[in-house]
N, C-alpha and C positions, 0 to 999 in steps of 0.2 A: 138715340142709338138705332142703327136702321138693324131691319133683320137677317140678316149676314151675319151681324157683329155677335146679336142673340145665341145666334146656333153654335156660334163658333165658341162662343164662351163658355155654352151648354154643355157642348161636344165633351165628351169624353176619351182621351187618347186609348185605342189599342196598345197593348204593351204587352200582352202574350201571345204573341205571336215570335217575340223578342225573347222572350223566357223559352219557351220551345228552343229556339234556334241555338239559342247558349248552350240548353241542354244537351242537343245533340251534337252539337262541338266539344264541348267540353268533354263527353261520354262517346266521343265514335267509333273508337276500338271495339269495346265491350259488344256496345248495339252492331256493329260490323258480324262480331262474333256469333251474338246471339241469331242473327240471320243468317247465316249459316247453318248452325244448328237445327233451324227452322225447316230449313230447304232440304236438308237431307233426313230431318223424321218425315216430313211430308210427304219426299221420293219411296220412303221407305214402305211409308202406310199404302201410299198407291202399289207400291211391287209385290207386296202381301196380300191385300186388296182388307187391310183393316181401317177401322173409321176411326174418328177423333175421340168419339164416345169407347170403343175399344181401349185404345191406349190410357185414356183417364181409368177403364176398369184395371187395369193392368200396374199402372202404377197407383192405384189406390188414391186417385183423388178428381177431384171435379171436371167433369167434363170442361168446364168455362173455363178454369187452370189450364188446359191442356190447349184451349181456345188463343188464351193470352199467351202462352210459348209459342206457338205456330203462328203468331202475327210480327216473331222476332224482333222484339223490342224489350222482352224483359230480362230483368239480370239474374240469370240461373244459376242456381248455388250449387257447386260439386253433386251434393245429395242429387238433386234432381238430373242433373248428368246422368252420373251413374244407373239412377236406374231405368232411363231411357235408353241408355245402352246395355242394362242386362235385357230388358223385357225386350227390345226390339231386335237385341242380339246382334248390336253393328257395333264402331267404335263411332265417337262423334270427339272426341279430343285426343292430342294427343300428350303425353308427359316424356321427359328423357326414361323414364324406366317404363313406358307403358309394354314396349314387347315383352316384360317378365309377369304380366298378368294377362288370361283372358276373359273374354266378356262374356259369360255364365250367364243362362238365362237364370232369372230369380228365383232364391228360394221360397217366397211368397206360396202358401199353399194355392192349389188350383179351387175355383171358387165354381 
């Protein structure tokens, strides 16, 4: 067996790169969605002139949480919506009845 044949039989096939792709096919709406979402906290924090570590104090969780929504990829639950839009005081979805509610900054005590 020459060694060609060695390496080739050694070789192990990449296959996640195929798992990726599925994923994101399979999910592109949502991941569309969420990047959206992304680009308008992001616009936001720049028009404000607050940071990422800000926003995670505000909504009460980790800075890296806050890291992994602004890379818009992840799948945000209502909750976390929501209070991205009370603390940052913008709308980022819309519902058929959202104009019967508005977006209240948090009652969250001030820390």
């Amino acid at each position: 067996m020459d060694a060609l044949t060695k390496v080739k039989l050694m070789a192990v096939p990449d296959t996640e790169w195929i798992k990726e792709a599925t994923f994101r096919q399979e999910n592109r709406y949502w991941l569309d969605v969420s990047g959206e979402i992304a680009l308008a906290v992001l616009r936001n924090l720049r028009k404000t002139g607050k940071t990422q570590k800000d926003l995670a104090e505000l909504m009460g969780c980790s800075p890296q949480y806050v890291s992994k929504i602004l890379k818009g990829s992840e799948n945000l639950t209502l909750e976390t919506i929501c209070k991205m839009e009370q603390v940052l005081q913008i709308k980022l979805i819309e519902t058929p009845y959202s104009h019967l509610r508005e977006v209240k900054p948090s009652s969250r005590p001030e820390q």
